[in-house]
Every structure is written in C-alpha cells, then in structure tokens.
NUTOR-139584 format. One line per field, with one value per residue: x, y, z of N, C-alpha, C in turn; residue number from 0. Coordinates in Angstrom, 2 decimals, decimal comma. Layout:
% residues N
n.X c(X	...) $
n.Y c(Y	...) $
n.Z c(Z	...) $
ca.X c(X	...) $
ca.Y c(Y	...) $
ca.Z c(Z	...) $
c.X c(X	...) $
c.Y c(Y	...) $
c.Z c(Z	...) $
resi c(NUM	...) $
This chain:
% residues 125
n.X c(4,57	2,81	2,77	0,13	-1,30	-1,14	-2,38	-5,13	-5,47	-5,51	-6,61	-7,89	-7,55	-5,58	-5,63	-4,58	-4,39	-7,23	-10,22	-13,21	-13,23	-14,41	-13,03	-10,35	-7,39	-6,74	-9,60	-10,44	-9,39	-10,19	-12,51	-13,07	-11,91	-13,59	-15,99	-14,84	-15,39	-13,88	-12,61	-11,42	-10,06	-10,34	-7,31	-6,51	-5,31	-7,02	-9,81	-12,40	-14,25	-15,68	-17,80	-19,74	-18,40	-15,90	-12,95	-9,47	-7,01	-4,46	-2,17	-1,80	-3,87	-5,82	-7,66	-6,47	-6,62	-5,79	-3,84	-2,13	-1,50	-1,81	-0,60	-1,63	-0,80	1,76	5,38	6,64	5,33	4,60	7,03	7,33	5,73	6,56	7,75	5,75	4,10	5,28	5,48	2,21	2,19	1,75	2,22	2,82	3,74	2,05	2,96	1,27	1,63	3,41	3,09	5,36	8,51	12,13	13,48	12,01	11,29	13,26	13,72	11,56	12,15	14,52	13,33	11,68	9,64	6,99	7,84	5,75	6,45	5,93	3,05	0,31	-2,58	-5,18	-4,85	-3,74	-5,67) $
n.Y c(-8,77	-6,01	-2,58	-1,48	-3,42	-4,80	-3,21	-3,29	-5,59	-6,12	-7,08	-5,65	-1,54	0,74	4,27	7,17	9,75	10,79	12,91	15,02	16,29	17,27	17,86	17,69	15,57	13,47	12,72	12,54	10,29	8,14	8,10	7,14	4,61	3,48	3,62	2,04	-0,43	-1,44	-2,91	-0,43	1,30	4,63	6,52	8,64	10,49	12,63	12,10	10,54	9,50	8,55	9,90	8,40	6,14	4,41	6,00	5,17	5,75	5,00	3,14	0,56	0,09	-0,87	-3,62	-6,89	-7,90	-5,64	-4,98	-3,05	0,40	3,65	6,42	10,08	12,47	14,69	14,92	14,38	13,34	10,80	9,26	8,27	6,52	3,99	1,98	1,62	-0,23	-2,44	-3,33	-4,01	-6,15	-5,19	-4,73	-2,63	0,10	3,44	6,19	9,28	11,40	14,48	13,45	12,20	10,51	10,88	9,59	7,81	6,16	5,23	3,54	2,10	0,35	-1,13	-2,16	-4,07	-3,46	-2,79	0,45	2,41	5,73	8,75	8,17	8,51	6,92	7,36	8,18	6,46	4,41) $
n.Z c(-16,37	-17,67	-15,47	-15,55	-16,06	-13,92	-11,77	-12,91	-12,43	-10,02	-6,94	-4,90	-4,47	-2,88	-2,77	-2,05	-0,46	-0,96	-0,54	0,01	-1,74	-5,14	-6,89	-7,25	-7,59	-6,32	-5,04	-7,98	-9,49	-7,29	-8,17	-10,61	-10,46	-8,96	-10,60	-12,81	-11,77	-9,74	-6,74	-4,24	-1,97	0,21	1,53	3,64	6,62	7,46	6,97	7,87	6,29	3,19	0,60	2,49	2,43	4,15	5,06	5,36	7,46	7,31	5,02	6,95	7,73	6,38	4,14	3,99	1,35	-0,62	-2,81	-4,32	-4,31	-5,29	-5,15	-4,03	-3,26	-2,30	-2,98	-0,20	1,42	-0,28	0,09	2,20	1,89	0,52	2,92	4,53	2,38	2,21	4,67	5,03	2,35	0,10	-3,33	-5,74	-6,27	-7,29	-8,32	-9,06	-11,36	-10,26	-7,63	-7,25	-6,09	-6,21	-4,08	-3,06	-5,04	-4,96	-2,87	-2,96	-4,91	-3,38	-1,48	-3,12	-3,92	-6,65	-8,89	-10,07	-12,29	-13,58	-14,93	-15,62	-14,10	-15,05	-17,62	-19,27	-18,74) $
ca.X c(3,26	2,59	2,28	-1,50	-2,34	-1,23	-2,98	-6,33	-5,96	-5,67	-8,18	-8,42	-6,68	-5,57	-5,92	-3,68	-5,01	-8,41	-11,23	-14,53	-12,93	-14,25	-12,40	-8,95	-7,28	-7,36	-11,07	-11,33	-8,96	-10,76	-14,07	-12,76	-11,40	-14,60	-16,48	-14,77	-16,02	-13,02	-12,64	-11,26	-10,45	-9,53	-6,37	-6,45	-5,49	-7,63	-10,98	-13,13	-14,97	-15,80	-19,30	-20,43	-17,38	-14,88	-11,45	-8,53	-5,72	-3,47	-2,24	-1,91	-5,22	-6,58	-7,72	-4,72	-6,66	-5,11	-2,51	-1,59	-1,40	-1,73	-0,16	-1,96	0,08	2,97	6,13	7,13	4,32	4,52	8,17	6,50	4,30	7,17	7,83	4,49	3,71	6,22	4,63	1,25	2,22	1,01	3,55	2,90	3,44	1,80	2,95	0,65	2,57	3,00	3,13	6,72	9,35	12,95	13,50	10,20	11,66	14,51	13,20	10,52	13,44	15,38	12,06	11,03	8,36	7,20	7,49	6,02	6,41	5,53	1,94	-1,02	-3,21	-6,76	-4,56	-3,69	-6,66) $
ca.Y c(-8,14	-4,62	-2,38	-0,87	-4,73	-5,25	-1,82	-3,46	-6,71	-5,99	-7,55	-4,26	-0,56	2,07	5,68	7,81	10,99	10,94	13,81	14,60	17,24	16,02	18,59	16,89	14,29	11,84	12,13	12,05	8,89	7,41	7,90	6,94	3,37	2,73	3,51	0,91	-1,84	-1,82	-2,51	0,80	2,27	6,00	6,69	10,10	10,95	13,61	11,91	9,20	8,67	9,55	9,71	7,11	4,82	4,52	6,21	4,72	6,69	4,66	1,88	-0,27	-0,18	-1,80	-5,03	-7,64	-7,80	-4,55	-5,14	-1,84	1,92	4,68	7,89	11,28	13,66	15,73	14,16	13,77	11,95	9,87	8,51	7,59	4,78	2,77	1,16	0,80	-1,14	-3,28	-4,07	-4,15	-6,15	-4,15	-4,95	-1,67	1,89	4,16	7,22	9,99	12,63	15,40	12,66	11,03	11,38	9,85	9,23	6,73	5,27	4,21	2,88	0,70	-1,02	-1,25	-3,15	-5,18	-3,16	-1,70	1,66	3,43	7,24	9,57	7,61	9,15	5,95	7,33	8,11	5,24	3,05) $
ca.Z c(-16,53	-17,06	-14,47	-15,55	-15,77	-12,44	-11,08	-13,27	-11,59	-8,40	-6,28	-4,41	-4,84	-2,24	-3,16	-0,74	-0,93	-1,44	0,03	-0,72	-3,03	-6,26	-8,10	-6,76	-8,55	-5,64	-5,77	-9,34	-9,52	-6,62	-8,48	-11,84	-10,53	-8,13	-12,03	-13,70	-11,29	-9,08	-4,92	-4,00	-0,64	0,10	2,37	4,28	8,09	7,80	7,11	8,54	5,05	1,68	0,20	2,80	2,58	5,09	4,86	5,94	8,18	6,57	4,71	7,94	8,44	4,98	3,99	3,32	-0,43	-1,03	-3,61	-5,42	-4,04	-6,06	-4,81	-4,95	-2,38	-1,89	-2,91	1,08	1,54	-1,16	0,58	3,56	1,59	0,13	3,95	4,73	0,94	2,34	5,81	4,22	1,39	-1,07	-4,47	-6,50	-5,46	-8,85	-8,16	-10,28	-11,59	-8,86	-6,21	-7,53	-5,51	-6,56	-2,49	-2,87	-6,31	-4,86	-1,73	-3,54	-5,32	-2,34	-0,82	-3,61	-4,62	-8,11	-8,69	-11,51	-11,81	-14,84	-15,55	-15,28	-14,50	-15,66	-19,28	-19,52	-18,42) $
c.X c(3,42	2,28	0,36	-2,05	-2,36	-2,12	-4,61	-6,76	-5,67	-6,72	-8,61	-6,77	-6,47	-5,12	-5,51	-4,02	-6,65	-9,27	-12,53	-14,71	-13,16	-13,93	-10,75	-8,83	-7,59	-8,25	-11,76	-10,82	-9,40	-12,14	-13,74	-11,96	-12,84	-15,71	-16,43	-14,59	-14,68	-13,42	-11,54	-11,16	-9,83	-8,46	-6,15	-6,65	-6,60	-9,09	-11,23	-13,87	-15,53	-16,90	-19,76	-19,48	-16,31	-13,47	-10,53	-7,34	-4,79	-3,04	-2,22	-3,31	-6,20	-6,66	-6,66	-5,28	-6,40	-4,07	-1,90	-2,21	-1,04	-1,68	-1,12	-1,81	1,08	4,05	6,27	6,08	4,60	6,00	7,83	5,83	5,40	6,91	6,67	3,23	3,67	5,50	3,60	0,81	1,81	2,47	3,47	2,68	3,45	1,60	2,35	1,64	1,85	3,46	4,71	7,93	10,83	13,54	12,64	11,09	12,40	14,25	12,11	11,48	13,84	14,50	11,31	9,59	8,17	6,56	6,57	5,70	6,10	4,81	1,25	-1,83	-4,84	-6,29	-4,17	-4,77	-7,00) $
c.Y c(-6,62	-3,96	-1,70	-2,21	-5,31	-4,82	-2,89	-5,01	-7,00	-6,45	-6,14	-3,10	0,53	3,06	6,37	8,95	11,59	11,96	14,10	16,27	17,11	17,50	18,58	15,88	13,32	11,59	11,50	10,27	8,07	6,74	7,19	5,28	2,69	2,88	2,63	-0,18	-2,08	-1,85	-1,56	1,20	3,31	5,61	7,94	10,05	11,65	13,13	10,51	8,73	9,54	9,01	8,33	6,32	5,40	5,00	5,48	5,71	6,41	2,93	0,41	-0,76	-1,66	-3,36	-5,85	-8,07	-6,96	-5,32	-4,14	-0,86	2,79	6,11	9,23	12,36	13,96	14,66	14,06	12,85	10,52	8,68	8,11	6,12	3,32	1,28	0,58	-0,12	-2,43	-3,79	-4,73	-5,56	-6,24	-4,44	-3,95	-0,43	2,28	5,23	8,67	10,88	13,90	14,54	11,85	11,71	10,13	9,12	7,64	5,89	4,27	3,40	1,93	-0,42	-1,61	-2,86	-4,36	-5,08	-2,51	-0,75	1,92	5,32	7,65	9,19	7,89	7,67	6,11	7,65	7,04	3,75	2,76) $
c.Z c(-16,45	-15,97	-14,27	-15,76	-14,51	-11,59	-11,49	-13,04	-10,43	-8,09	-5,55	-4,61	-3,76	-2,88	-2,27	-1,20	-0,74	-0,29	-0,61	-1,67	-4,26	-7,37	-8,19	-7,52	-8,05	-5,84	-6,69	-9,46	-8,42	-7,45	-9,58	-11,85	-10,21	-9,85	-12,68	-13,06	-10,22	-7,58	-5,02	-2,98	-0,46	1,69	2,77	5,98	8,15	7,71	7,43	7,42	4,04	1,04	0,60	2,63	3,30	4,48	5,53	6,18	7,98	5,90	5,53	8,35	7,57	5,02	3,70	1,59	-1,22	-1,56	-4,00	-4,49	-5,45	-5,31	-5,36	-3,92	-3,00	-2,05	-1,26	2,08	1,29	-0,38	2,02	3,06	1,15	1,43	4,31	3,69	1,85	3,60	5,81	3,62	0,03	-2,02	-5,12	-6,09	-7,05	-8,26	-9,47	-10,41	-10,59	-7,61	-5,80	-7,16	-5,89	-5,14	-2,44	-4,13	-5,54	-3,51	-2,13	-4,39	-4,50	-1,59	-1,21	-4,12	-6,09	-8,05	-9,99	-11,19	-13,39	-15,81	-14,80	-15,37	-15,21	-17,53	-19,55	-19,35	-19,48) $
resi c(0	1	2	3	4	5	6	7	8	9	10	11	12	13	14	15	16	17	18	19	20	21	22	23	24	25	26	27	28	29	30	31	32	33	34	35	36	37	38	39	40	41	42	43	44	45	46	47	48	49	50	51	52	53	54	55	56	57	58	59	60	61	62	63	64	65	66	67	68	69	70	71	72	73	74	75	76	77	78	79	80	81	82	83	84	85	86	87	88	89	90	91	92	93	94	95	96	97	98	99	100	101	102	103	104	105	106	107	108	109	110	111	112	113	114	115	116	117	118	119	120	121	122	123	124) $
C-alpha cells in the first residue's frame, strides 16, 4: 500500500508540531487533515491545546487509534519520534520536508517502521 493511502486511512493522525500559529505548516497541515474529515491530534510540549482541542506532550500520551505521525519540527526532533512510533505503535513516521532527518530514516527501518521523507503530504493529498 502506498504510503499517502496509509496516512488517508489511518483511523487517527498525529501532527508533531502543531501551535495555534496558523501561518506554520504544522498548523496548516493540522487544519488541512482535520478539513478533510480526518481524527487528528496535535503533538507539542509546549501547549495544552489548540483551538479548543487538546494537545498532546507527546506521542505517549495519544490514543492507541493513532496509526500514522506526521513530522513538522526541527530535524533533531524529528529523531526522537522514530522510538517512540515504536512504543506507541504508530507504523508510519511522514516526515514533511524540513522535518527529515537521515538519523530518523534509518532508525524507522531499523524499528520496523515506514519512513517517508521528501513528501509534502497536503501536495500530494
């Protein structure tokens, strides 16, 4: 299966990144999944919630119907999420461009997870 059919059948999607920046990508790709009818939850230490919906401090926290992450930090971030996919288990780390780190690539192999790197998922939806 593709990986943007996996991402679009997810039962639910974490968004690592996300603030109530809506001129940020996380935002926009937060807003732009929760748009096209998706479950959706944001992932940020830094906030407790985003227009009225709860943030999550991290992927540990989330529902176990989380399937798929979508990256939208700092590559040294982004190598932090492989392990905790894996604890999770979350099967798809979609790293946006900007967020892709080859550290994270190779550690989602390593784990058994799928990577993808150098896909923009809202160009491609």
């Amino acid at each position: 299966m593709d990986e943007l059919q996996r991402i679009k059948e997810a039962p639910a999607i974490a968004v690592v990144g996300v603030s109530e920046n809506k001129e940020k990508y996380p935002y926009k790709i937060w807003r732009f999944l929760l748009d096209k009818g998706k479950k959706v939850y944001p992932v940020n230490p830094k906030f407790t919630e985003v227009e009225g919906e709860r943030c999550f401090a991290s992927l540990q926290e989330l529902p176990p119907e989380v399937t798929a992450a979508i990256a939208v930090v700092s590559p040294h971030i982004t190598e932090t999420l492989p392990q905790q996919c894996r604890e999770k288990g979350i099967a798809i780390l979609w790293m946006q461009p900007g967020a892709e780190s080859v550290v994270a690539e190779k550690a989602c192999k390593e784990l058994d997870i799928i990577p993808v790197v150098q896909r923009c998922v809202m160009a491609e939806w």
